[in-house]
C-alpha positions as CSV (number, residue, x, y, z in Angstrom):
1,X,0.0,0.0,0.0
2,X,1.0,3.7,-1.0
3,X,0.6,5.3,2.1
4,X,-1.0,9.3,1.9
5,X,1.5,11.7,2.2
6,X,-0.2,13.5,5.0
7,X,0.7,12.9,8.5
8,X,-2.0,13.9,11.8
9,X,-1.5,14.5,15.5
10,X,-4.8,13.6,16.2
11,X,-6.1,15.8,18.5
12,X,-9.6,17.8,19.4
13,X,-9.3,20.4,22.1
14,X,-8.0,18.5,24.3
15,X,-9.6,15.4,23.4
16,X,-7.8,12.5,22.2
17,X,-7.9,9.2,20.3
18,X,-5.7,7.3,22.1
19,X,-3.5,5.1,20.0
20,X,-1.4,1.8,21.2
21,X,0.8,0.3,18.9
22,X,-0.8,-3.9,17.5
23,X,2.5,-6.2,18.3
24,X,4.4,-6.6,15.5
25,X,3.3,-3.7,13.3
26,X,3.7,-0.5,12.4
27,X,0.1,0.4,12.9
28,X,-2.1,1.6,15.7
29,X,-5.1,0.4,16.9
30,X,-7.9,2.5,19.2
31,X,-7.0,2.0,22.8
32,X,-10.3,2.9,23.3
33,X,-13.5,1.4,22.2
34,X,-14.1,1.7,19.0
35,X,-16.9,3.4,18.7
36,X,-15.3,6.5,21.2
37,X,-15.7,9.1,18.1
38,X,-19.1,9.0,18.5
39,X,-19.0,12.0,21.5
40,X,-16.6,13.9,19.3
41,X,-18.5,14.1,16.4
42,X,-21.5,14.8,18.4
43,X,-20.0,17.6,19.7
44,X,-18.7,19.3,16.6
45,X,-22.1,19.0,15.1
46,X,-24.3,20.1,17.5
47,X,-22.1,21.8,20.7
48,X,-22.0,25.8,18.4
49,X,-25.9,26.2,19.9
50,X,-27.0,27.8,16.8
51,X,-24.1,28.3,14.8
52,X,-24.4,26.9,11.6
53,X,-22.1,23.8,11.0
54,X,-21.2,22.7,7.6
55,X,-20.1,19.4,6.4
56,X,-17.9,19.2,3.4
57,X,-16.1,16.2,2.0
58,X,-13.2,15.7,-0.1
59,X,-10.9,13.1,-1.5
60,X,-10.6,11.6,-5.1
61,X,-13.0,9.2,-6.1
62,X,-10.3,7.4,-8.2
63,X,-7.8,6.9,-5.8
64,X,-9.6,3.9,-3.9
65,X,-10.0,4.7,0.1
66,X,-9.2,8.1,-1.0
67,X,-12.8,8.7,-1.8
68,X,-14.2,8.2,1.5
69,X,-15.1,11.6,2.5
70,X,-16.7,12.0,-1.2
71,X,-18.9,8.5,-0.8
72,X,-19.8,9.8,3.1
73,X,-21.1,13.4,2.2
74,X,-23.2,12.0,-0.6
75,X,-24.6,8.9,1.5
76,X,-25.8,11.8,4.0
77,X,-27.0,14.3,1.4
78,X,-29.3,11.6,0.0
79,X,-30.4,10.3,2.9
80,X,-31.1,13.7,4.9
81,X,-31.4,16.5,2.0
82,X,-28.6,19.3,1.9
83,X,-30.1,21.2,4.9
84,X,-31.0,18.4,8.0
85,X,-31.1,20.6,11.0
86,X,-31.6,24.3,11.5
87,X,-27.7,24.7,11.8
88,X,-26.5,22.0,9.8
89,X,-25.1,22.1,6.0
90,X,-24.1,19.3,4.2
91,X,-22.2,20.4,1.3
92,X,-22.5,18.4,-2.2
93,X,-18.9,17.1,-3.2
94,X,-17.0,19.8,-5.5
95,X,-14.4,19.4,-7.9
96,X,-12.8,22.6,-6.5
97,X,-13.5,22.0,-2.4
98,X,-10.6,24.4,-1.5
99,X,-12.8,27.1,-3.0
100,X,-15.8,25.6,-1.1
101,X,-13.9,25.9,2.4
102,X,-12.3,29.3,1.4
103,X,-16.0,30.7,1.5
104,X,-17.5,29.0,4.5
105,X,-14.1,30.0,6.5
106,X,-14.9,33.8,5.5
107,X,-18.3,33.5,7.0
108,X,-16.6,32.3,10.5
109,X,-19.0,29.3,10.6
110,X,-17.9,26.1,11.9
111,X,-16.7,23.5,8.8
112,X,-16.4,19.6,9.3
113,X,-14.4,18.4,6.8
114,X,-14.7,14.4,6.2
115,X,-11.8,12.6,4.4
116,X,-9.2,9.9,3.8
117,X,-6.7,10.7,6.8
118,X,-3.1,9.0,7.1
119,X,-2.8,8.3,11.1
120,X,-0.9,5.3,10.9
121,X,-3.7,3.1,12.6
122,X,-5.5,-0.2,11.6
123,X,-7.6,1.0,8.1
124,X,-11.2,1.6,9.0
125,X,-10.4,3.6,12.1
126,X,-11.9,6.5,12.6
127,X,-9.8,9.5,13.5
128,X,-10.8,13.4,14.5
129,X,-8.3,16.4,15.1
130,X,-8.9,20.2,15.1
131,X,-7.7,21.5,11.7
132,X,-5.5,23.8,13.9
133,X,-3.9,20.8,15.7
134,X,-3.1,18.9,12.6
135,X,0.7,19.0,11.1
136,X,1.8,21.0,8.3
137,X,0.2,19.6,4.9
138,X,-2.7,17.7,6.5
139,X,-5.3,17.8,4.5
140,X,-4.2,19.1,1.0
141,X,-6.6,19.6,-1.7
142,X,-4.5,19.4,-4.9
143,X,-1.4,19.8,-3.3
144,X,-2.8,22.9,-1.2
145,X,-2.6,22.5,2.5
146,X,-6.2,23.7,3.6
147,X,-4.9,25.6,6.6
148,X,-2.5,28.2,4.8
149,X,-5.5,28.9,2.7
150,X,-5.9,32.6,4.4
151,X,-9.5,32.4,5.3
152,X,-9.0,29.1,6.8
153,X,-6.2,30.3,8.9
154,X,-8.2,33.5,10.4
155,X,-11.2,30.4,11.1
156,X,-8.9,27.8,12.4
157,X,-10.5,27.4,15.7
158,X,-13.6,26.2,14.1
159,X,-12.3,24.0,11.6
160,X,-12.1,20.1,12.0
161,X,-11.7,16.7,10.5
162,X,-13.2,13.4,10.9
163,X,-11.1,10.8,9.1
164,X,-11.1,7.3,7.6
165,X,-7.5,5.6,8.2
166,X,-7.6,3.9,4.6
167,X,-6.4,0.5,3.3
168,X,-5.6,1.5,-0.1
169,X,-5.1,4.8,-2.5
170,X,-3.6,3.3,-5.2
171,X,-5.6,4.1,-8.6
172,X,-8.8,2.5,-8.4
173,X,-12.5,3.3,-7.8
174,X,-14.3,1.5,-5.0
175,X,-13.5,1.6,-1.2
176,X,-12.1,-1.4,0.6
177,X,-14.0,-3.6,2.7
178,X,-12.7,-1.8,6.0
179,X,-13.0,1.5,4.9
180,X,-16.2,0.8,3.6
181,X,-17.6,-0.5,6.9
182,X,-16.1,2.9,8.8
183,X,-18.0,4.3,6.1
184,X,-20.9,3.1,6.8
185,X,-20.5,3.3,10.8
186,X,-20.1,6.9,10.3
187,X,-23.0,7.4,8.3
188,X,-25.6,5.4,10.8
189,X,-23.9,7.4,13.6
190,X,-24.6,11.1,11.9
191,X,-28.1,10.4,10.8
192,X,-29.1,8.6,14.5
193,X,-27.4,11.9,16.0
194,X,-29.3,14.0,13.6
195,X,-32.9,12.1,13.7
196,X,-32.4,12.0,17.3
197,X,-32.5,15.7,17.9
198,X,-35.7,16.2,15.9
């Protein structure tokens, strides 16, 4: 496997995933249960009151795993429409997402951004980090690490990710198996947080 050229310190205010390292390999697995996202992602959803939060995924649906954060954001668009909640956005994939994030960052509002992450764990796991947390050249959009992007940077504290540790990225459409279940997961989790709150 090609491994992302992106690294994380995976981190949320505080919060952490813990990691412990499997015996015998180079990969992590959650010292935690694994479903321990589930609070995180709660609370960047739905802990702003009412500011607006908007979801927005990116990866490249050609690159295997890499699409992840494409196949999630489309799974919950056409399951919950483009506009769930009062202060929820969910953001239809775009060819050009720096753009996309450039103009949510200037409005100050809180963006979610769901991709493909490289955290050195077991592929499937589930991973979030502040945006402002995260190394230099996380989470680059054609080569374009989103944080220098000026009106990221001024909206940093209110910026995050929640990533898929993938199997693959090597050129191929189609997630993995793994990846594919985190998928999944993810997507149950959202829309039972979202229904929930109706």
């Amino acid at each position: 496997m090609k491994a992302l050229q992106r690294s994380v310190n995976v981190r949320l205010r505080g919060q952490c995933v813990h990691t412990i390292r499997a015996r015998g390999s180079d990969r992590v697995s959650p010292a935690e249960p694994a479903d321990s996202w589930i609070p995180v992602v709660r609370s960047l959803l739905f802990g702003t009151g009412t500011r607006v939060v908007n979801i927005v995924g990116i990866g490249n649906p050609i690159k295997g795993d890499d699409g992840v954060g494409l196949e999630i954001v489309s799974t919950l668009r056409r399951e919950l429409g483009p506009s769930p909640a009062p202060s929820l956005r969910i953001h239809s994939p775009s060819l050009y997402p720096e753009l996309l994030i450039s103009r949510i960052a200037r409005s100050g509002e809180r963006i979610v951004i769901i991709d493909a992450v490289e955290a050195n764990m077991e592929p499937g796991a589930i991973v979030c980090s502040g945006l402002k947390e995260a190394k230099f050249g996380f989470f680059a959009t054609h080569n374009l690490p989103l944080k220098i992007l000026p009106e990221v940077a001024e909206n940093l504290d209110e910026s995050y990710v929640v990533g898929v540790q993938p199997e693959s990225v090597e050129v191929g459409e189609g997630l993995s198996e793994k990846v594919r279940a985190a998928s999944n997961r993810l997507v149950v989790a959202i829309i039972a947080m979202i229904e929930g709150r109706e």
